[in-house]
N, C-alpha and C positions, 0 to 999 in steps of 0.2 A: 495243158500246153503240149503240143506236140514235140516229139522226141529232140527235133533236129532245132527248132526254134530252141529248148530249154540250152541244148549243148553249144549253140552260137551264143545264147544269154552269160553263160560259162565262160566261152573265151574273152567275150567283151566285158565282163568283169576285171578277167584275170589282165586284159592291157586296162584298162580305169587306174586299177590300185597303182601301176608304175606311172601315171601324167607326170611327170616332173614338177607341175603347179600343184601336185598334193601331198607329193614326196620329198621336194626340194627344202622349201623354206625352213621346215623345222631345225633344219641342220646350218644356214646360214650363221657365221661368226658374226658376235654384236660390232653392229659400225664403229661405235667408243673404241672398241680393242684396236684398231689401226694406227690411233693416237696421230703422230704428225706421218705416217706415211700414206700411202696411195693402193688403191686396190687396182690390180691387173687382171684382168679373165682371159683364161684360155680352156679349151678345151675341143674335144671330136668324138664324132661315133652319131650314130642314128639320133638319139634321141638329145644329140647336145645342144643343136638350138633352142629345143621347149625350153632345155634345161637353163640355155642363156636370157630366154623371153621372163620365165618363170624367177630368175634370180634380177633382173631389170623392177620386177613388178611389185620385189619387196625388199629393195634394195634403195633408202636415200638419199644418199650422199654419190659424190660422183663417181663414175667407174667407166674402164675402156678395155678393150681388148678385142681377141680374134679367136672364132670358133669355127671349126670344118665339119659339115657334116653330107652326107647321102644326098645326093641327086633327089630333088622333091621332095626333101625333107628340112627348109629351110620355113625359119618362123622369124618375122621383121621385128628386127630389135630398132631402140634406141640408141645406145653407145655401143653396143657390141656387135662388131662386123661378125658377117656372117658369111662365109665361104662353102660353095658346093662341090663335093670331089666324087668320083667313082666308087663303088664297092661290089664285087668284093675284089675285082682287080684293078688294082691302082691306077690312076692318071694322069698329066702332068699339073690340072689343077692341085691335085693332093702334095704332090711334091713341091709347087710351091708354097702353097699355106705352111707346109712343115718347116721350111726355110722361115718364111717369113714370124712364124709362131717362134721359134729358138732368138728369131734377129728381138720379137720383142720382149722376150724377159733378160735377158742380157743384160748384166750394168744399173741394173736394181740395186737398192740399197737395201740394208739389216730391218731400218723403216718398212719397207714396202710390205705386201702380201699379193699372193697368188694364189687364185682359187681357180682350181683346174675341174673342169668338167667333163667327164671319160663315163661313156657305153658304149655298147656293143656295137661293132663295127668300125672301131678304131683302129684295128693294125689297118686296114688298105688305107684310110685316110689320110694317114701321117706314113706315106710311102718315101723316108727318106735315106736312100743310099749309104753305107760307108763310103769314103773314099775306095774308087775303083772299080764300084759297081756302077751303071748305070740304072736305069728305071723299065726299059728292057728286063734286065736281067729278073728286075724285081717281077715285075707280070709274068715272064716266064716259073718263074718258081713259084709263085703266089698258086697259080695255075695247078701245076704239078703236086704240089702241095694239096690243095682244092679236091685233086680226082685220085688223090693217092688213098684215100681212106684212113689217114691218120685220126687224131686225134685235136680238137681245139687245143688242147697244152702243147700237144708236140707242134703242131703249125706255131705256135706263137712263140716257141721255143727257138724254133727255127729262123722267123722272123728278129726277135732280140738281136738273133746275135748277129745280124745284116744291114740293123740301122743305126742310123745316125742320131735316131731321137728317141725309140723306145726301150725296153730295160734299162728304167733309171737315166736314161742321158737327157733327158726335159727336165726332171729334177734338179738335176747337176748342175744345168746350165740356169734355174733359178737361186741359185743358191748367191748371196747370203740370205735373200727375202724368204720371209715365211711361205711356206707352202702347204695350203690342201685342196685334198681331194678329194670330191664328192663325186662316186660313184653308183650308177646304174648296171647291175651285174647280169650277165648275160651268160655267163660260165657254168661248165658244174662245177660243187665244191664253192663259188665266190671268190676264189683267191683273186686280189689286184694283179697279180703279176701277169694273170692270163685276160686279163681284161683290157679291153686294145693293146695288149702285148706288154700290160706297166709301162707307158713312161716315164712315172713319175714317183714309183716304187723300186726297191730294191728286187735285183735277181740274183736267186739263190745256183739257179744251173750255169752250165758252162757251153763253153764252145764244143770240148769233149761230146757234152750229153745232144745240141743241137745234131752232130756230126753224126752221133750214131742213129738219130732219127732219118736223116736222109738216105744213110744207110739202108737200114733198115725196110723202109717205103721204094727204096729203089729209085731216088730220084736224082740225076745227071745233073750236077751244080755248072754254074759257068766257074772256067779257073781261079777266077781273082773273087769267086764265092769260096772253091774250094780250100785255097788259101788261106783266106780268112781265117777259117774255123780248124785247119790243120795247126796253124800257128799259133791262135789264142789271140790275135790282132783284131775279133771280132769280140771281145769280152767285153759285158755290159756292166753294169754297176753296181758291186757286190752290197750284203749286208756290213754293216760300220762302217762306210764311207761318212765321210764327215759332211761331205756334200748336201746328205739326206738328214744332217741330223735337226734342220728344221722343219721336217714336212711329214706332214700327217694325213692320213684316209681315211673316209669316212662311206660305208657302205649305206645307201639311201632307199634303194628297193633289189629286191633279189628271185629268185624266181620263186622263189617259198612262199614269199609274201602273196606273190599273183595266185597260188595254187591252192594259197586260203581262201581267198579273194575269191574265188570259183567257186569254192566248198561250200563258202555262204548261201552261195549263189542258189547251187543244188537243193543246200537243207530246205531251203524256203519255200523249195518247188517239191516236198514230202518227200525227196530220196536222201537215206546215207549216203553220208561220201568221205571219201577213203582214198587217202593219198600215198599213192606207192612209192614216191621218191620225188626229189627235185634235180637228180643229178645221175639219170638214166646214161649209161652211154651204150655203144658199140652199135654194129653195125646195124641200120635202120629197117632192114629186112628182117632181122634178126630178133630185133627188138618190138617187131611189129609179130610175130610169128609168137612170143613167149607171152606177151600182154593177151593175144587171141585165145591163148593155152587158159591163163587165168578167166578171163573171162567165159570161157566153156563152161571150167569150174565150178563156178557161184551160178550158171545155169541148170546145169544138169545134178549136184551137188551142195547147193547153199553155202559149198565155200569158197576162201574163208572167211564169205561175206554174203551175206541173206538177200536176195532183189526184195526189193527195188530198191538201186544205187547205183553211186557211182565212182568209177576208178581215176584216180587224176595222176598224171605224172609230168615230169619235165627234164630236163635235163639237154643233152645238144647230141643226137648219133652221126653217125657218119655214113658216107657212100664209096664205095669203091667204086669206079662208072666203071661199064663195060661196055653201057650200047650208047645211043646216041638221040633218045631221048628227051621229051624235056622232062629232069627232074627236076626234085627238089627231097631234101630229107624227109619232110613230114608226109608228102603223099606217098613216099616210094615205102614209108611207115605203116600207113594205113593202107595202103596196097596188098600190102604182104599179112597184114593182118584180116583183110578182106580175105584172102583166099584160104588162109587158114581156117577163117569161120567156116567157109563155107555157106552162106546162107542163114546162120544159125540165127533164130529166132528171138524177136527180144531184145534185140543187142546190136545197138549204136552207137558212133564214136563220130568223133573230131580229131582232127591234128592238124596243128600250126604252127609257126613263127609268130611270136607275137610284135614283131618288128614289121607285121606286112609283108613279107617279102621270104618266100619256101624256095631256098638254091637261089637263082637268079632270074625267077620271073614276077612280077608285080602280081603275086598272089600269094594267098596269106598258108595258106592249105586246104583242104576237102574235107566232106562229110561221106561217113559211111552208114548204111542203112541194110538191114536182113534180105532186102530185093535186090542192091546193087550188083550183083553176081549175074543174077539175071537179066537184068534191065540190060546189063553189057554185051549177055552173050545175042541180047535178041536184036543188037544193034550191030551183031559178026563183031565186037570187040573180045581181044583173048587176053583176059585179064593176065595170065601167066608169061604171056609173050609180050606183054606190056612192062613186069615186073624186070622181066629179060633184058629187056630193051632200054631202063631205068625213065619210062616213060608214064611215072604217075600222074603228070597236069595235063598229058593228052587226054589216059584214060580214065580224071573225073573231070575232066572239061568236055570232053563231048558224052556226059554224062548230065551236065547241068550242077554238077557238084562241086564244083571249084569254092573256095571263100576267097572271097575277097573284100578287104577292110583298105587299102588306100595306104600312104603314108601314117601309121601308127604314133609314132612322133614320141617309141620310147624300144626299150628292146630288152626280157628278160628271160628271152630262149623260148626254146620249144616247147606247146602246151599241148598233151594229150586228156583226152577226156572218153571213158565208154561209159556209155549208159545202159543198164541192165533193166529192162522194165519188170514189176512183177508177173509171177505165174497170170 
């Protein structure tokens, strides 16, 4: 099997293992436990409609509710509406679902139950405003946030303490009905908190901790942001709230799982494989440059891993923009790790999102190959001034490299994969 086919077989493993119709059901509460009350569905993020289709299809007693998810990422339920919103900059679709999502657990009884459905790409979808913000305001900071080179915990850090429905305030507002939460994890680390920003979980950080992120990123709040968080009038919903003391989460696929999922994949096709982590961060150049360094390694070295194999990892990096490019994290990844190699022999990679979608273009990420350096320069492309420019999907799309997989219809971060062929 050829290098670049095994390492596509790789990623489409690694999205299989999160479908939500493989992952979901096992976790589903027995129907009997509702006794005289009534099941309510909500939920958002990339993969919450499978997740709503998937929960429909082994679910049978009645049930209703309302799920938001990504633009072409709707899957046709029976009782449970399905709403399409923006990501990763909010919309006014999103803003309204969010309203309307709060209007319908409200007023619930001790009876009821709420089975909330949250991955990755929930904070943009439930874009709802404190008092005094506008939805503006949010895009602009979403934005800012986006090209600041933070971090997914500090963005959602930031986010908690500016909405109206996440850190813990969906919870809250379900309360006294049972509450849980089946989660598709997209974070490193796993925590719910940082996963569509916890709505439905407790937050342990503060307005304080928010405030010194922005800081710190160098990002211009609008006033009645900065307010907020100077005052503590933007404070989410701590641990022992009483609100929360019925509602439970339950973690259903994680990016670990996917990066097994792969491994299989590999052994089957004679290489070891070797997983460096699930929960890579920093910066995407960065971390494309230090993956290249190992990879060298086990080439020229046999360590600290013998070809033929393979190296997997996952986790979420970040970009600082500076040009104007189209990026996206996983090629601006594998960009930087291309140039690193150098051409180096042997040694092939992958990197993607496995939500479909690398930054904000309908693509998944690129494949890199020992010729790609070349192939670029013979076409006057300047891999370095492309890296500059944060213009990874120009320079492996006019390379024929680009992956692209469609709406995924689930999302457990970022998958790198390099393949070392033997001597």
């Amino acid at each position: 099997m050829k290098p670049r086919d095994l390492l596509r077989r790789m990623f489409d493993g690694a999205i299989a293992s999160a479908q939500p119709a493989l992952c979901l059901p096992p976790h589903l509460p027995a129907p009997e436990s509702l006794g005289r009350g009534r099941l309510v569905v909500i939920g958002a993020g990339k993969a919450s409609a499978a997740m709503a289709r998937a929960l429909e299809d082994h679910w049978p007693e009645p049930l209703s509710g309302l799920v938001v998810t990504r633009y072409g990422y709707a899957v046709p339920c029976a009782h449970i509406e399905i709403v399409e919103a923006a990501h990763p900059v909010p919309d006014q679709a999103g803003l309204l679902a969010a309203q309307r999502m709060l209007e319908t657990v409200r007023g619930l009884s001790a009876d009821d139950m709420v089975l909330c459905l949250i991955s990755g790409g929930g904070s943009s979808l439930l874009p709802l405003p404190l008092p005094g913000l506008t939805l503006q305001d949010k895009q602009d900071i979403n934005r800012a946030l986006l090209a600041s080179g933070a971090t997914i915990s500090e963005m959602n850090c930031v986010r908690r303490h500016l909405s109206g429905i996440k850190g813990g305030r969906l919870a809250a507002a379900c309360y006294p009905a049972r509450l849980l939460t089946l989660l598709i994890s997209d974070v490193p680390g796993d925590d719910p908190i940082n996963i569509a920003s916890g709505p439905t979980v407790a937050d342990p950080s503060t307005c304080l901790d928010a405030l010194a992120i922005v800081r710190r990123c160098g990002i211009a709040l609008p006033a009645t942001a900065q307010q907020l968080l100077e005052s503590g009038a933007g404070e989410s919903i701590k641990p022992g709230d009483a609100r929360l003391a019925r509602a439970t989460a339950r973690m259903i696929a994680t990016p670990q799982m996917a990066l097994e999922a792969a491994a299989a994949v590999a052994r089957s096709a004679g290489f070891a494989a070797h997983i460096l982590g699930d929960a890579l961060e920093g910066e995407a150049r960065d971390v494309g440059t230090v993956l290249a360094g190992m990879a060298t390694q086990v080439v020229k070295h046999g360590q600290p891993f013998a070809a033929p194999c393979v190296l997997l990892s996952g986790g979420e990096t970040t970009v600082t923009v500076r040009g104007t490019g189209r990026g996206g994290r996983n090629v601006e990844c594998l960009l930087a790790m291309g140039i690193a190699l150098d051409g180096l022999a042997r040694v092939h990679a992958l990197a993607g999102d496995t939500d479909g979608v690398d930054g904000q273009e309908e693509i998944a990420g690129a494949v890199l190959a020992p010729d790609t350096l070349a192939r670029a320069w013979a076409l006057g492309l300047k891999p370095r001034d492309r890296l500059a420019n944060n213009d990874g999907h120009g320079f492996f799309g006019a390379l024929d490299d680009a992956v692209v997989t469609g709406p995924t219809l689930t999302n457990v971060n970022d998958f790198r994969a390099i393949l070392i062929e033997a001597p």
